[in-house]
N, C-alpha and C positions, 0 to 999 in steps of 0.2 A: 718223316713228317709230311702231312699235307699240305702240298702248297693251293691255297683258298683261296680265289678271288674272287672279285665285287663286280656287277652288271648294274650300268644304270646306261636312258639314253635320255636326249633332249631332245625337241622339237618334232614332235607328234601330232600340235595342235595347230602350230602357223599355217597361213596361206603362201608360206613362201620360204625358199630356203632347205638346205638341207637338212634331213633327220641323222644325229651325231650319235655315237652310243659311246662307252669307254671302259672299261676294264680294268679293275686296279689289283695288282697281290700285295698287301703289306708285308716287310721283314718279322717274322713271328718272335724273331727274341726283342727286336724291338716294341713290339707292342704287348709282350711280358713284363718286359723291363717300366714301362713309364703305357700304364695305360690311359690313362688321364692328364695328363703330361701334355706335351705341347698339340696333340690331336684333340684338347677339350673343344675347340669352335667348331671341331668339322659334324656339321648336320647336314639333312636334307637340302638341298641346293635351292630349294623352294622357300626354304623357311629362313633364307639366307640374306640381305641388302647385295647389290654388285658391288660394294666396296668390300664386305665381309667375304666374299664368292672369290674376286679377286687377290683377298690376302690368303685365302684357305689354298688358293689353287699355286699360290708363291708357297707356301710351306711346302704343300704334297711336292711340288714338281722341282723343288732347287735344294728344300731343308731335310726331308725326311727319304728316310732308306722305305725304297716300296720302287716297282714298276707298274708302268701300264702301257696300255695300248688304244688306241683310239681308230674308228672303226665310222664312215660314212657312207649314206647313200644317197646320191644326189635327188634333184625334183625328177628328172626323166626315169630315176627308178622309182622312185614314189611314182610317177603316173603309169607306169605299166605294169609296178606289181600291186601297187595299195598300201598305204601308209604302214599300217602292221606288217606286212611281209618284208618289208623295204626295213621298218626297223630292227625285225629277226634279223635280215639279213649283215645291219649296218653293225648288232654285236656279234654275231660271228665274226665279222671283219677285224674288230676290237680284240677278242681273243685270240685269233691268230696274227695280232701285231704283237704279242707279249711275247713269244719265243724262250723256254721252252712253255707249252701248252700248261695249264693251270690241273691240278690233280681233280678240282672240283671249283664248281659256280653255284655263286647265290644271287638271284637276278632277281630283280626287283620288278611287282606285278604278277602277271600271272606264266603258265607253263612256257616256253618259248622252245617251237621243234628246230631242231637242225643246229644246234650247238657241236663244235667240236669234241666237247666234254663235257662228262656228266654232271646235272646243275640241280635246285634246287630252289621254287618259284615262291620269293615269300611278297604278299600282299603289305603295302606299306614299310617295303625291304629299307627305303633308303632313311627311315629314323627308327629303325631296329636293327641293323648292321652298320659299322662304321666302314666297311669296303665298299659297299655299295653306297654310300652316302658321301665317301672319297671322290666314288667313281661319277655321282651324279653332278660332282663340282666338277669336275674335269671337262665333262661332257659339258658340261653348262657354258661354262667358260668358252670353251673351243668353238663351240656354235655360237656363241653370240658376235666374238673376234669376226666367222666368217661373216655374218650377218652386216659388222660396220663396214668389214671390208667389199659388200654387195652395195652397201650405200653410195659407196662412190660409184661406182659402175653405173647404180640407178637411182640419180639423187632425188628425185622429185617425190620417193616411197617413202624415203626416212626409214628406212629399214635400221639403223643403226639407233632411232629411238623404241621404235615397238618388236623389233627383233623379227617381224612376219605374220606377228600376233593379228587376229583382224579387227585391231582398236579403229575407234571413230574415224582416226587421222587415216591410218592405213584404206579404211573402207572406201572415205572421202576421196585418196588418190588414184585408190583402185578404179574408181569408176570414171572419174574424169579422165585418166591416164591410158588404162585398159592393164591388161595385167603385160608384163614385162618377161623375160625369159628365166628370169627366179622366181615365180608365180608358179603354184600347181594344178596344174587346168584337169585333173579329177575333183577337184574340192567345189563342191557346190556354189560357193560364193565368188570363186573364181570366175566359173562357168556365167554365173548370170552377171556380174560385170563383164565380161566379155560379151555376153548378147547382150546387154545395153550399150555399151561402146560400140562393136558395130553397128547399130541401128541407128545410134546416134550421128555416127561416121557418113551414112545411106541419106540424113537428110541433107 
């Protein structure tokens, strides 16, 4: 029997913060047995409330027979490999936290090189597979958790309300603030609140 599992990642877009990926195999006689069944909520993690995101990631992780692995790459790898290379790298990381290796992957998006095992890149993966759409809750979750937990470190970001996102709020502190050490100073907006900040610093 193939053991199949689901690639999704999170935070690809923020100015700040780690890019999370996650990887999930479901038990195959269980998802025989009741396919519709207690997995009917779990969708796209985008298409999700954080109350719904948060109960879906209590079932997968406490209620339901399935493993995963979860797989990060911090901002200093985001700055020296480039958001996409940094995300390949952060689901490879994902699939070799599953142990044993998955017989096959369906990742969500497009081709992704350097996988431990052989995958398969479907466009709009995580509301047309339910692994990857497992897996994008996982991911989701996990990354936002470190996200509040940066808040304290650097409360004046509010990172625990916009997640790194570069909402007005975020922008606003960016610039007043300068970017802080969970900031990705390859990200263009980073970059120019930083040379506004110090210019600003110089007068």
């Amino acid at each position: 029997m193939v053991r199949l599992a689901g690639v999704d990642e999170a935070g690809r877009g923020p100015l700040a913060g780690p890019v999370v990926a996650a990887a999930l195999v479901f038990d195959r006689a269980f998802l025989e047995a009741e396919p519709y069944g207690r997995l009917r909520a779990i969708n796209d993690s985008k298409t999700l409330t954080e109350f719904q995101r948060e109960e879906s990631y209590l079932l997968l992780t406490k209620f339901c027979p399935c493993v995963f692995g979860v797989g990060v790459a911090d901002v200093p790898e985001i700055d020296s490999l480039n958001i996409l290379r940094a995300t390949h790298l952060a689901m490879a990381r994902a699939l070799k936290a599953l142990l044993p290796l998955p017989d096959f992957v369906l990742v969500d998006g497009l081709p992704v090189p350097g996988l431990p095992c052989p995958s398969r890149a479907i466009v709009g993966g995580d509301g047309r597979s339910l692994s990857i759409a497992a897996a994008s809750i996982i991911a989701k979750v996990t990354r936002d958790r470190m996200m509040v937990e940066l808040d304290g470190l650097y409360p004046g970001y509010q990172f625990a309300r916009h997640k790194g996102y570069g909402t007005k709020i975020h922008m606003e502190s960016l610039f007043k603030l300068g970017p802080c050490p969970a900031h990705r100073r390859s990200f263009r907006p980073v970059q120019e609140a930083m040379r506004v900040w110090v210019e600003g610093e110089r007068e």
